[in-house]
LOKOL-501139 format. One line per 2 residues: number of its first residue (from 1); their letters; for each residue x, y, z of N, C-alpha, C, CB. Coordinates in Angstrom, 3 decimals, decimal comma, padded with zeros to 6 digits. Glycine has a CB too. Example, Ala and Ser with C-alpha at 12.3 -4.5 7.8 and 13.67 -1.06 7.14 Angstrom:
REM LOKOL-501139
1) as) 013,190/-005,690/007,800/012,300/-004,500/007,800/013,200/-003,300/007,800/011,308/-004,473/009,046 ~ 012,850/-002,250/007,080/013,670/-001,060/007,140/012,900/000,030/007,870/014,084/-000,598/005,725
END
This chain:
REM LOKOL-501139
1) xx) 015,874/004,912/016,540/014,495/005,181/016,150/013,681/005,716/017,326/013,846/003,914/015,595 ~ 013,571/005,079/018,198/013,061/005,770/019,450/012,974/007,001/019,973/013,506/005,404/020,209
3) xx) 014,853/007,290/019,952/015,005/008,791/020,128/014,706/009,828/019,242/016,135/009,037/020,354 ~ 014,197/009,376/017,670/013,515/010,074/016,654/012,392/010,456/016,598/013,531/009,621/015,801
5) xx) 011,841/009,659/017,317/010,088/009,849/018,013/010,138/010,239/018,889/009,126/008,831/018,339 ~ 010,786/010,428/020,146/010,158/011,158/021,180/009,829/012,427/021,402/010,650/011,004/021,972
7) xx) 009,029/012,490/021,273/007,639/013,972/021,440/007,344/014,398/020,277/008,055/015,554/022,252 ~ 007,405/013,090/019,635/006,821/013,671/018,276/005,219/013,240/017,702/007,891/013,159/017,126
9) xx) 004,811/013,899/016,933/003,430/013,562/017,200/002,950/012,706/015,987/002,532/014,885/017,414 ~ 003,999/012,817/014,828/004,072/012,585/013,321/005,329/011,988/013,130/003,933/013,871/012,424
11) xx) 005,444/010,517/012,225/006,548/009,875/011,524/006,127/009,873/010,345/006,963/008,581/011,921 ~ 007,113/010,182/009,333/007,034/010,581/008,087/008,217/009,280/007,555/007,418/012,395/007,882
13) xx) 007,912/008,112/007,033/009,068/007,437/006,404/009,165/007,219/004,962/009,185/006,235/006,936 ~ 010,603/007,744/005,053/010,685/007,367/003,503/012,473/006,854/002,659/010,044/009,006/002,711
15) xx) 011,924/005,428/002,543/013,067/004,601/002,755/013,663/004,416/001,294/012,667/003,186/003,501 ~ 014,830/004,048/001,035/015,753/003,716/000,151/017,058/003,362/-000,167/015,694/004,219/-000,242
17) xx) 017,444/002,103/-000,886/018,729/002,077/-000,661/020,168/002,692/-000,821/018,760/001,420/-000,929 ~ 021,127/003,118/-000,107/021,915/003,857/-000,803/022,533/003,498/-001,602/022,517/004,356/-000,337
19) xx) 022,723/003,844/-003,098/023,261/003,481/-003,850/023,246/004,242/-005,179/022,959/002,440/-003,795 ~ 023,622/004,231/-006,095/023,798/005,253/-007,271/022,967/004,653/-008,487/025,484/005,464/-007,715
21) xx) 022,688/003,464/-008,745/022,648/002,334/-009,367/021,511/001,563/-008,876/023,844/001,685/-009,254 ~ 020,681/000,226/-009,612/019,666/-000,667/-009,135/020,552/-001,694/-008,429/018,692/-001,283/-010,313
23) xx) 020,144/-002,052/-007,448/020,304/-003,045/-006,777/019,596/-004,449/-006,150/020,593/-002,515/-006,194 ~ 020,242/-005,378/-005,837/019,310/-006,366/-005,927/018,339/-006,801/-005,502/019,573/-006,975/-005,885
25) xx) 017,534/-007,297/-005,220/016,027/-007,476/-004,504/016,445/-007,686/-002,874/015,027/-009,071/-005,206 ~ 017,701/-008,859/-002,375/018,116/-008,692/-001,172/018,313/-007,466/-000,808/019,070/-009,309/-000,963
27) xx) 019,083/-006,859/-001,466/019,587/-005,430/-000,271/018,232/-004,278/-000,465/021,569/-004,353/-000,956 ~ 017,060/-004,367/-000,917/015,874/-003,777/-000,967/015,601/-004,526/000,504/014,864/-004,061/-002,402
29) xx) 015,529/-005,551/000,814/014,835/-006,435/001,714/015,771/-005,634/002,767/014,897/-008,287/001,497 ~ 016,874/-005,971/002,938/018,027/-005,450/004,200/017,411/-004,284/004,717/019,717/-004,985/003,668
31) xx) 017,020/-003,200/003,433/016,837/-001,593/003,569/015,540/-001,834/004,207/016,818/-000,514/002,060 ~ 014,480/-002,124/003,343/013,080/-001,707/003,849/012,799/-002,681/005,317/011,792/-002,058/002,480
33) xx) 012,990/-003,896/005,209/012,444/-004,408/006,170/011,814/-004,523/007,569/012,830/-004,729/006,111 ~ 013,830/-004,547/007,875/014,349/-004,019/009,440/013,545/-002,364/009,533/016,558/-003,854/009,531
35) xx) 014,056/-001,342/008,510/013,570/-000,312/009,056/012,404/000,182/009,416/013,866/000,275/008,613 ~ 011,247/-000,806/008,846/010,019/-000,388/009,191/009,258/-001,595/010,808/009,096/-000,502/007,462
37) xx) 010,365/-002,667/010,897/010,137/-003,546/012,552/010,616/-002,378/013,321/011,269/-005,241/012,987 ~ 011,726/-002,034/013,153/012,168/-001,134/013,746/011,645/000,383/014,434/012,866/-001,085/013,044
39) xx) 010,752/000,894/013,224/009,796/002,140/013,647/008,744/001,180/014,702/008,819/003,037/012,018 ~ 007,825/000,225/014,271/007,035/-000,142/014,633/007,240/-000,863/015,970/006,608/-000,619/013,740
41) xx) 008,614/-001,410/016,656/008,705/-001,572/017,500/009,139/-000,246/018,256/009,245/-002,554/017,459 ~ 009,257/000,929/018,063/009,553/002,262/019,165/008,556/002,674/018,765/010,836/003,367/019,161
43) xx) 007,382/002,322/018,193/006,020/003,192/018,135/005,288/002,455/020,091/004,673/002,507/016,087 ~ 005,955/001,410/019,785/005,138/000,185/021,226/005,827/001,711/022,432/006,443/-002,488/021,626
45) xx) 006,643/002,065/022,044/007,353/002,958/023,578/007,114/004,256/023,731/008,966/003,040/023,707 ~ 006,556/004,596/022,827/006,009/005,946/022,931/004,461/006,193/022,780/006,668/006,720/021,932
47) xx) 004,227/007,322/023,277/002,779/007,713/023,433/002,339/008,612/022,590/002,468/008,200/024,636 ~ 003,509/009,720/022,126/002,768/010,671/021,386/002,723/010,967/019,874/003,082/011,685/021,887
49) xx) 003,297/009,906/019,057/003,025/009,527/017,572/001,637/009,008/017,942/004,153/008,332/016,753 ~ 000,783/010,001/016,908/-000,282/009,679/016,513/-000,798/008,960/015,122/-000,703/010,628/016,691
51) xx) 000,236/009,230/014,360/000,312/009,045/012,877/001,930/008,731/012,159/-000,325/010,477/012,262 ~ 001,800/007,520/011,286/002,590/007,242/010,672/002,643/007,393/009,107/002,703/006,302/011,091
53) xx) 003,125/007,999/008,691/003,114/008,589/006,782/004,017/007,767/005,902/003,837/010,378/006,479 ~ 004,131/006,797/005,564/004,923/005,992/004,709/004,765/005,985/002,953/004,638/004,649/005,251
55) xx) 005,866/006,860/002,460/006,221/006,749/000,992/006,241/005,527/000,327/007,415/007,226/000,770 ~ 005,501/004,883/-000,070/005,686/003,814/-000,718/005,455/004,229/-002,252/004,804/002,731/-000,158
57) xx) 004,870/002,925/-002,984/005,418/003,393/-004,770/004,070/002,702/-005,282/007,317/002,468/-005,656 ~ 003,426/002,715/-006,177/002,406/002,661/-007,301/003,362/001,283/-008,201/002,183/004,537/-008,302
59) xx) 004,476/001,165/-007,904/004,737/000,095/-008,542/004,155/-001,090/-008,400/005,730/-000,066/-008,438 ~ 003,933/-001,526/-006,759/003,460/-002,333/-005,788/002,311/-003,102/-006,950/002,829/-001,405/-004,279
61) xx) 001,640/-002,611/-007,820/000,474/-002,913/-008,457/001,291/-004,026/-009,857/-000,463/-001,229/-008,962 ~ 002,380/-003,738/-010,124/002,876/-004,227/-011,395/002,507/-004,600/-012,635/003,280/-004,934/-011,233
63) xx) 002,516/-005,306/-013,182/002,041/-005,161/-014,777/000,598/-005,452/-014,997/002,840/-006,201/-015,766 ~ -000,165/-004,740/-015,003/-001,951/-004,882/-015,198/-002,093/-004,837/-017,018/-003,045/-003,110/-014,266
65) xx) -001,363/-004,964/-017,552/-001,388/-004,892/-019,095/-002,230/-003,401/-019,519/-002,268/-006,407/-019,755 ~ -001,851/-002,378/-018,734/-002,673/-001,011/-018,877/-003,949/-000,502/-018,350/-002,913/-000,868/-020,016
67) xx) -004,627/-001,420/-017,773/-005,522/-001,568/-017,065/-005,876/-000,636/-015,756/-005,340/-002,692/-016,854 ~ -007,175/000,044/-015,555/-007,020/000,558/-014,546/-006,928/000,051/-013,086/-007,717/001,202/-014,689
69) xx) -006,240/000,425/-012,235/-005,924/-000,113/-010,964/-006,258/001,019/-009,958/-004,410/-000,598/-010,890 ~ -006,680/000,851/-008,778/-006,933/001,807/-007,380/-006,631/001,323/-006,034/-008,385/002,167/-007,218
71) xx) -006,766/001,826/-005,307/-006,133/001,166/-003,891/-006,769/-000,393/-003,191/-006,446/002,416/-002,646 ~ -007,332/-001,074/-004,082/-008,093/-002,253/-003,690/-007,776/-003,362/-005,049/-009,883/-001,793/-003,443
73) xx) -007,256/-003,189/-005,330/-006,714/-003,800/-007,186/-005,387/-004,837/-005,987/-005,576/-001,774/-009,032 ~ -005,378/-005,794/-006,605/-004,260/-007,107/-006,165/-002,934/-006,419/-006,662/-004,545/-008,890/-007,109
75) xx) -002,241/-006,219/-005,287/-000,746/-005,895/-005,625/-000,095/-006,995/-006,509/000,134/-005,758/-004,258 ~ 001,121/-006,944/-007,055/002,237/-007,866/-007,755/003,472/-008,212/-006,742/002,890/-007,038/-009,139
77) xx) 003,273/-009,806/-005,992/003,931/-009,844/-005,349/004,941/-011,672/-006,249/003,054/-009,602/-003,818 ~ 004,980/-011,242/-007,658/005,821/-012,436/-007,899/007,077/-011,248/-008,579/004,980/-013,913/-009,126
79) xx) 007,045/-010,100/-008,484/008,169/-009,320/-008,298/009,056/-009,325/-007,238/007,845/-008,276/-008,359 ~ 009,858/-009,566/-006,763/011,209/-009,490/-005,830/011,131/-008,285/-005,239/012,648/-009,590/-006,571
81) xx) 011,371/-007,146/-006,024/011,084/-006,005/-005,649/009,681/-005,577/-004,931/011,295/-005,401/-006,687 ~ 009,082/-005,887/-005,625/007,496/-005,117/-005,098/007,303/-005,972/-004,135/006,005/-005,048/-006,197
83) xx) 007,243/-007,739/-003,926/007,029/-008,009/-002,827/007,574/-007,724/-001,228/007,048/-008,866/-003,117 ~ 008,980/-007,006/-001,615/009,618/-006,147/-000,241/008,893/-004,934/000,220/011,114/-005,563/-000,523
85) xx) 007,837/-004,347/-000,925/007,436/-002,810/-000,934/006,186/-003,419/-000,298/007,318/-001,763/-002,545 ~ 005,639/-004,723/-000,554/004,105/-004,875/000,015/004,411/-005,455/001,351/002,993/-005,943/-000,929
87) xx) 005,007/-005,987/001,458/005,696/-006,342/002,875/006,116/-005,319/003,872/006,912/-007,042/002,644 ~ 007,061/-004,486/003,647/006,806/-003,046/004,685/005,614/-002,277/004,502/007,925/-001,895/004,487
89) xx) 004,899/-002,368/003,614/003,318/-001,732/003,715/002,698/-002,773/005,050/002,199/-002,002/001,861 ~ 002,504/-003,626/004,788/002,056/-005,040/005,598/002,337/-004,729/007,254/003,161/-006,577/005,013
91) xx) 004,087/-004,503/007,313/004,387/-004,245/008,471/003,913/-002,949/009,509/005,531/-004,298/008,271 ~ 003,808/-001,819/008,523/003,203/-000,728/008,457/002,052/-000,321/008,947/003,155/-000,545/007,567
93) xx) 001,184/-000,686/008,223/-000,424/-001,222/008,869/-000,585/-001,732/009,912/-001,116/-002,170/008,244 ~ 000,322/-002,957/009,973/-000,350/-003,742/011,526/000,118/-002,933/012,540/000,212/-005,447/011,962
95) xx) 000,993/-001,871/012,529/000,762/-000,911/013,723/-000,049/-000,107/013,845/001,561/-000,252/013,990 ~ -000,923/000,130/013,168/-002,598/001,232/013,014/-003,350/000,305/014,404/-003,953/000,935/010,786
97) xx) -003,774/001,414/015,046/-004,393/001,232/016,707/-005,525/002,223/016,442/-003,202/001,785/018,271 ~ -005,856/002,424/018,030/-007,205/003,142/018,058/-006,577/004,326/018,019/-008,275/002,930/019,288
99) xx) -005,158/004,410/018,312/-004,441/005,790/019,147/-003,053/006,014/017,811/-003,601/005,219/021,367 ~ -002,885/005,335/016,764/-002,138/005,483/016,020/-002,873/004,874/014,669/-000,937/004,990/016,529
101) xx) -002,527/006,220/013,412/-003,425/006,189/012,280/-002,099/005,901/010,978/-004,485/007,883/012,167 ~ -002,062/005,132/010,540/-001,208/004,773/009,432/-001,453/005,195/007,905/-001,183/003,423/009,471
103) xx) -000,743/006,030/007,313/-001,255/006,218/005,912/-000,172/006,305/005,258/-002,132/007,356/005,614 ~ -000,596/005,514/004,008/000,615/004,988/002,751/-000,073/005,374/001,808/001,103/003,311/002,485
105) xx) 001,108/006,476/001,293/001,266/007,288/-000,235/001,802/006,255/-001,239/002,461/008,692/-000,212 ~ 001,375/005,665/-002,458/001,610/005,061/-003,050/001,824/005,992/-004,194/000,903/004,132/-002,970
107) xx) 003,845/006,515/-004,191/003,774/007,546/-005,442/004,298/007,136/-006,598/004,444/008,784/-005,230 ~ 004,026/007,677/-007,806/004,389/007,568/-009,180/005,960/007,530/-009,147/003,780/008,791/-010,070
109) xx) 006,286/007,867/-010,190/007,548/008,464/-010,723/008,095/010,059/-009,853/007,171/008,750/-012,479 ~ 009,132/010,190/-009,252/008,809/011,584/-008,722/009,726/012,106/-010,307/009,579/012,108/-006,721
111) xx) 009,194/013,765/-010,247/009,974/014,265/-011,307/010,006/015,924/-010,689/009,193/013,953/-012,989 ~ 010,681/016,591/-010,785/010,697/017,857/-010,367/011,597/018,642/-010,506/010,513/017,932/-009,398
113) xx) 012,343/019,495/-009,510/013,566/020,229/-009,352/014,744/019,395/-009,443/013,585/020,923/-008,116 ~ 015,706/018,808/-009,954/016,660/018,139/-009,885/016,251/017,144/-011,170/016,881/017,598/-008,439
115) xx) 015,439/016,840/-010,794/014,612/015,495/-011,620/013,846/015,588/-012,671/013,687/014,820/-010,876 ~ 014,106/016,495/-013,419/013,164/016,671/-014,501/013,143/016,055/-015,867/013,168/017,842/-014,718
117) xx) 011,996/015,565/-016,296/011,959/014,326/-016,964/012,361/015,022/-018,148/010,595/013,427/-016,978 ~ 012,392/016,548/-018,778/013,177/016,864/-020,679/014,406/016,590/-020,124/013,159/018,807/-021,707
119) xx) 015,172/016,574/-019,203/016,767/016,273/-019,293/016,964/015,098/-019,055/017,670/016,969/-018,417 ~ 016,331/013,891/-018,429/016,274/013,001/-018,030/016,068/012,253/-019,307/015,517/012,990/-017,031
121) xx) 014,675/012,063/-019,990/014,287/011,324/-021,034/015,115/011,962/-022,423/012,632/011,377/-021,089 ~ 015,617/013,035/-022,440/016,545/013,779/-023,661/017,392/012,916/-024,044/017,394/015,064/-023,315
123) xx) 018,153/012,745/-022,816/019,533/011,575/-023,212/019,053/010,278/-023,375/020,764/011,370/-021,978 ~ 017,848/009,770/-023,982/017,696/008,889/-024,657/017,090/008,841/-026,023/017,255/008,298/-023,996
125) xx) 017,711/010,208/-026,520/016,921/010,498/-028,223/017,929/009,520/-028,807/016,997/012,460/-029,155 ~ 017,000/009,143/-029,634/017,825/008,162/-030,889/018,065/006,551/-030,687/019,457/008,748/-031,073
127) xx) 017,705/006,212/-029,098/018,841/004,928/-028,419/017,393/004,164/-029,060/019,487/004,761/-026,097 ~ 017,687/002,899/-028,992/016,667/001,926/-029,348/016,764/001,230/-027,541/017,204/000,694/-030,997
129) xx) 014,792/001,117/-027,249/014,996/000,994/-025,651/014,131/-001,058/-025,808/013,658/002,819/-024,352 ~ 013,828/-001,694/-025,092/013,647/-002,356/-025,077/012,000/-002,142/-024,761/014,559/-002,867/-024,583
131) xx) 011,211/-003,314/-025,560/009,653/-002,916/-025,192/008,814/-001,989/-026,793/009,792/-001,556/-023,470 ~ 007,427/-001,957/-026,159/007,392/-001,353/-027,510/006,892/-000,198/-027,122/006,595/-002,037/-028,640
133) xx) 006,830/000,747/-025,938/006,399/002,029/-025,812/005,479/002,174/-025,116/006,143/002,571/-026,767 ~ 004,495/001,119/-025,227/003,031/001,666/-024,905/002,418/001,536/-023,142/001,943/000,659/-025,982
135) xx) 003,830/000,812/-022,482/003,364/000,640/-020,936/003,229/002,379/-020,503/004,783/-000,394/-019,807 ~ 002,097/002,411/-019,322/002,069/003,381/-018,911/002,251/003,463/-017,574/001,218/003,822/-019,295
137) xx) 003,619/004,301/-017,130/004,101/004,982/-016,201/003,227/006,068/-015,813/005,282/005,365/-016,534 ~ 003,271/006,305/-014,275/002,703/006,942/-013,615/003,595/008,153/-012,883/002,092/006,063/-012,904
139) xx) 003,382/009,504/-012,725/004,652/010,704/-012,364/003,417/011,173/-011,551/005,571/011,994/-013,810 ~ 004,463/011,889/-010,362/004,119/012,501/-009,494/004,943/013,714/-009,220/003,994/011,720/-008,612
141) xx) 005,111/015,422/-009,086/005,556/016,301/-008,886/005,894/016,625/-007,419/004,912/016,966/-009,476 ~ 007,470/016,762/-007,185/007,407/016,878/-006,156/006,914/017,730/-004,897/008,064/016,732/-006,253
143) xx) 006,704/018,828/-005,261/005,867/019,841/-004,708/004,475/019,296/-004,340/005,751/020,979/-005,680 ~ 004,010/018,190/-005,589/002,749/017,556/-005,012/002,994/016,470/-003,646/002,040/016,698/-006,313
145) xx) 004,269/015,885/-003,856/004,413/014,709/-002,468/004,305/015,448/-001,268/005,972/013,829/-002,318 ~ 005,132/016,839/-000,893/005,448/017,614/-000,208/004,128/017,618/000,174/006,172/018,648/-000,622
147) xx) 003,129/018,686/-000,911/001,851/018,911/-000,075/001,071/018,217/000,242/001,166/019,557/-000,390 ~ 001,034/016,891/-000,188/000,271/016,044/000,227/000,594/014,920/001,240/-000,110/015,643/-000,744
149) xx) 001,600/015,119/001,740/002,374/014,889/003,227/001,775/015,737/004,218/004,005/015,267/003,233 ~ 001,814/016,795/003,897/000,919/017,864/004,760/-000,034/017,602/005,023/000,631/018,954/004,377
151) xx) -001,191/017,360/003,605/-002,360/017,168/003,740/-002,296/015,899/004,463/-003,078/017,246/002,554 ~ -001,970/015,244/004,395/-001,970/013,759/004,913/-001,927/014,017/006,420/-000,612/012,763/004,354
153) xx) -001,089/015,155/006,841/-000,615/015,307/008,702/-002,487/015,952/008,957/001,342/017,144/009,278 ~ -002,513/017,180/008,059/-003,860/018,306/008,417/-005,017/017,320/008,661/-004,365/019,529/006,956
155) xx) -005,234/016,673/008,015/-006,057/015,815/008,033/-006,192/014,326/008,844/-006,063/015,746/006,959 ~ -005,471/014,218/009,217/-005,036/012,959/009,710/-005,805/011,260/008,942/-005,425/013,189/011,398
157) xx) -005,119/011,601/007,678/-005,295/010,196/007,188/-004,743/009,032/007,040/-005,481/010,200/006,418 ~ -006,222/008,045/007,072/-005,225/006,533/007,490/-005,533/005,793/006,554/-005,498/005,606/008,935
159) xx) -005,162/005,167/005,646/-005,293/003,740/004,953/-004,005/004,193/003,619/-007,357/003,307/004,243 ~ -004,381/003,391/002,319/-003,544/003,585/001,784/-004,236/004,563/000,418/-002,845/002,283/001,663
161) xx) -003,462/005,461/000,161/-003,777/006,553/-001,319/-002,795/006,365/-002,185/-003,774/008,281/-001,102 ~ -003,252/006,463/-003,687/-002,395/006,350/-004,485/-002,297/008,126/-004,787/-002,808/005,220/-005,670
163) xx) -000,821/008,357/-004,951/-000,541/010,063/-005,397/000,374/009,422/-006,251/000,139/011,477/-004,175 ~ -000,684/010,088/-007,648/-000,030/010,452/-009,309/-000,835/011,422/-009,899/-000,035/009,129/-010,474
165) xx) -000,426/011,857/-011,053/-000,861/013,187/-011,430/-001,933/012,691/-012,366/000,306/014,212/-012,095 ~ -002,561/013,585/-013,180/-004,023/012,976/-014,075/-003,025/013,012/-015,504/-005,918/014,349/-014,135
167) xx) -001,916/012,821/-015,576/-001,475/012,511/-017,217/-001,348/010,684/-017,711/000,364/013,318/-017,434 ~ -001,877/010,409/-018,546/-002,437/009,333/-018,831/-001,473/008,518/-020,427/-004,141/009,843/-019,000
169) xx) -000,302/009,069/-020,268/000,022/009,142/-021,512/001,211/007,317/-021,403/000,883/011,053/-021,883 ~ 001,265/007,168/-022,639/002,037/005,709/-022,574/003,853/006,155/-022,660/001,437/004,531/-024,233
171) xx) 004,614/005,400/-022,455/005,780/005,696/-022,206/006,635/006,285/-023,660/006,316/004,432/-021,530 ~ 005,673/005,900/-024,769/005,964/006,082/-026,247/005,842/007,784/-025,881/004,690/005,222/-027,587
173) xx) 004,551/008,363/-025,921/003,475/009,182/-026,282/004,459/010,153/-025,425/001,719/008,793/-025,873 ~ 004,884/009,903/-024,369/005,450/011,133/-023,109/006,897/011,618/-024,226/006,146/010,138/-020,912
175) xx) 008,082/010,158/-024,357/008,957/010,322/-025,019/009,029/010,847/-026,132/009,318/009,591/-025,055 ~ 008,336/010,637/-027,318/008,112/011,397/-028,106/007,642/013,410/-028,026/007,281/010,513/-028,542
177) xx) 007,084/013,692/-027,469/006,454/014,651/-026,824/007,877/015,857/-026,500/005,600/013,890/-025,395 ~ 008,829/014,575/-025,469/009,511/015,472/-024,933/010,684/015,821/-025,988/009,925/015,006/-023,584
179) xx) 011,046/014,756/-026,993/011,955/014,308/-028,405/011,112/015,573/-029,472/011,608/012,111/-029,080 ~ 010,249/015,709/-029,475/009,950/016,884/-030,422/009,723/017,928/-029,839/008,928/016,761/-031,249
181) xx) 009,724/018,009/-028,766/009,926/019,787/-028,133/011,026/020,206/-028,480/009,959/020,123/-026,496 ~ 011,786/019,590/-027,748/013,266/019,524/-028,085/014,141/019,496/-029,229/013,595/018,688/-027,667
183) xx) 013,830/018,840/-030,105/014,026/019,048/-031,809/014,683/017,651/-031,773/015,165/020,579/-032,557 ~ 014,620/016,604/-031,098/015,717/015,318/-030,956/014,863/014,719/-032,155/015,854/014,215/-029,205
185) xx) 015,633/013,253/-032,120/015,806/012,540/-032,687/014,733/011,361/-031,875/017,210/012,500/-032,883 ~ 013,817/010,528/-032,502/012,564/010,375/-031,576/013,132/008,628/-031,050/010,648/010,543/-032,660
187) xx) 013,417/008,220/-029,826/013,206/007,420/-029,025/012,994/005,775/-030,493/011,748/008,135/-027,879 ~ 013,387/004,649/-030,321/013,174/003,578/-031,622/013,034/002,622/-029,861/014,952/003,161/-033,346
189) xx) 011,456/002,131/-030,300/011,588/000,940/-029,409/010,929/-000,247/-030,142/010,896/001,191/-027,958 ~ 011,966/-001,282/-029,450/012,380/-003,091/-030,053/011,484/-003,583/-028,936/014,450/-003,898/-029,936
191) xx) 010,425/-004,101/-029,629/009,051/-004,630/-029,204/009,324/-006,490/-029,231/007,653/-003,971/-030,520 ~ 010,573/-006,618/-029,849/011,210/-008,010/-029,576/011,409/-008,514/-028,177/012,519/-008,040/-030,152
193) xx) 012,123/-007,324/-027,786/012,712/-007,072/-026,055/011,841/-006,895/-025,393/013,599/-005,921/-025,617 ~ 011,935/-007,399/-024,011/011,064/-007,626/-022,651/011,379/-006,190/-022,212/011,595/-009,004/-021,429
195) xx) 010,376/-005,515/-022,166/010,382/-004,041/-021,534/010,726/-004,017/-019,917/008,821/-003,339/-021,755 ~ 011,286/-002,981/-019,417/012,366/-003,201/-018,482/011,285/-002,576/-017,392/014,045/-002,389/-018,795
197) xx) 010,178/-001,992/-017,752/009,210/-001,549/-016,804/008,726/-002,818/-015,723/007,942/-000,952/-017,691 ~ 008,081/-002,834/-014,656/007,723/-003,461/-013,981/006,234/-002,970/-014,024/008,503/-003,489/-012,928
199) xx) 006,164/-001,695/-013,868/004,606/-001,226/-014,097/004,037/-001,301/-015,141/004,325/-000,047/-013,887 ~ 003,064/-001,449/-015,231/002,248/-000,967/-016,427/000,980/-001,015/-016,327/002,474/-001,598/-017,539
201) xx) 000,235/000,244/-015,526/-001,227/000,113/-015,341/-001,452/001,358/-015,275/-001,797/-000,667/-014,193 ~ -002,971/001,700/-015,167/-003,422/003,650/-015,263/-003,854/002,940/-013,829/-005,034/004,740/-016,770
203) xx) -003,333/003,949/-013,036/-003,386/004,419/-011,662/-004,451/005,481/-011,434/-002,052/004,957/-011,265 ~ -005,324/005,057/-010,584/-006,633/006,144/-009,958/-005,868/006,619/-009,153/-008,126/005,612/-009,190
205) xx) -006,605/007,860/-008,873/-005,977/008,909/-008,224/-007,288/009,679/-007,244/-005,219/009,942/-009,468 ~ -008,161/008,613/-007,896/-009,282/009,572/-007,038/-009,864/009,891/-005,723/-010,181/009,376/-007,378
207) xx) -009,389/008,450/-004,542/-009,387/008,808/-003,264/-008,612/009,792/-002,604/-009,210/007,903/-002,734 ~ -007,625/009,903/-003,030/-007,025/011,226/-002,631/-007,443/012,425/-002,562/-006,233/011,450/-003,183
209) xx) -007,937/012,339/-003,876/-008,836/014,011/-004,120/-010,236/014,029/-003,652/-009,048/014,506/-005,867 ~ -010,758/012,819/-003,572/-011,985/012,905/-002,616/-012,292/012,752/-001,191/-012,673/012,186/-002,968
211) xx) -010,993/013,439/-001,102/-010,482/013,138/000,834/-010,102/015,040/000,694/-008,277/011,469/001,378 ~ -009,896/015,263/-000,059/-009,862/016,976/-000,401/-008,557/017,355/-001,333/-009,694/017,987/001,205
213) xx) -007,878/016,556/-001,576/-006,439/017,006/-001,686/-006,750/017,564/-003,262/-005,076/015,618/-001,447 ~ -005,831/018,496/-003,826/-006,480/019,507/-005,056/-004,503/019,327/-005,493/-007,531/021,761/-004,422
215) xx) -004,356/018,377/-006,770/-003,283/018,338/-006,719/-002,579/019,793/-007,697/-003,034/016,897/-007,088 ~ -001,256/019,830/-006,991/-000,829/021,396/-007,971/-000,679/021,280/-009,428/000,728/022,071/-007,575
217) xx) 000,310/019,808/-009,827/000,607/019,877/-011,463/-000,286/019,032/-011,736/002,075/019,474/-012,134 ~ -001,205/018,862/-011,974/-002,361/017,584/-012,421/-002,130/017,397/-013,726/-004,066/017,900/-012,268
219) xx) -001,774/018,402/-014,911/-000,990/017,298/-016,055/000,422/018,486/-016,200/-002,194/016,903/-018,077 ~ 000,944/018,779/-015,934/001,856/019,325/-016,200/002,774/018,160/-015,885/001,958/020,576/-015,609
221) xx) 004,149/018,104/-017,023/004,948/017,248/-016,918/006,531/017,725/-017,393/004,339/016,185/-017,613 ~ 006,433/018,542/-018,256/007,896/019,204/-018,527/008,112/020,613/-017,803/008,110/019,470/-020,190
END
């Protein structure tokens, strides 16, 4: 880590476990933990990181029953998961100095080039999913993370922003959408079953854009 920073003026982190598959809340802990003591102890040895950019996730907020949430709303830390994500945020921060500025992107869903949610959500026409539809997920375009990494360096911002796009739609409303473009067979969800989401809140988006940032897909989603 050290030798990754030296003469650099900008750390950009963005952590995850390797794996193909979900994995368990420990090896989230293994991944994120260490790696962010780790930046933060070779930030102590160098002089010319001015700024630290950390990818974190909008999940961090967890189930608000749809409710709107913004960067001052009580994270969800009786999640396993999210409490590892508020914890390297935690670690994150306490290295913000007079001489080093910390800022955490709190992003949606990414969806984009590779990742695009009609091929993604397609292969679930017809399946019966658990839940009854209506939690709302939050997406972010990747071209938007990109530029707003930038913006984040141009500007030199510090605290934490949530980056998601202005589509407001429930997990039913998107699926369906993408099931009749397509000509599928529409998505059956069992409202018996504990929905497998962890999120479920409308995410503000508005400090971001009132710091200047002008996002590119603001509802574009397929």
């Amino acid at each position: 880590m050290r030798s990754l920073l030296q003469n650099q003026d900008i750390a950009v982190l963005s952590i995850a476990p390797i794996s193909d598959r979900q994995v368990d809340a420990e090896v989230y802990r293994e991944t994120y933990i260490p790696t962010a003591k780790n930046l933060v102890a070779a930030l102590k040895e160098t002089s010319t990181v001015k700024q630290v950019i950390y990818l974190s996730s909008c999940s961090v907020y967890g189930n608000k029953n749809g409710e709107w949430v913004d960067e001052t709303s009580v994270v969800d830390r009786d999640n396993e998961y999210n409490q590892v994500l508020c914890d390297t945020e935690e670690i994150l921060l306490g290295s913000a100095s007079i001489n080093v500025k910390v800022c955490i992107l709190r992003l949606g869903g990414i969806y984009g080039p590779g990742r695009e949610l009609m091929k993604r959500l397609s292969r679930l026409a017809g399946k019966t999913l658990p839940g009854s539809g209506e939690s709302f997920p939050c997406w972010i375009h990747l071209d938007d993370i990109i530029a707003a990494v930038d913006f984040a360096c141009q500007n030199s911002l510090n605290g934490i922003y949530n980056l998601v796009n202005d589509l407001r739609w429930t997990s039913r409303e998107l699926c369906d959408y993408i099931c009749d473009r397509q000509g599928l067979e529409r998505i059956i969800w069992d409202a018996s079953q504990p929905s497998f989401r962890a999120l479920n809140a409308r995410i503000n988006n508005q400090k971001i854009k009132s710091a200047g940032y002008k996002l590119i897909h603001p509802e574009t989603i397929v």
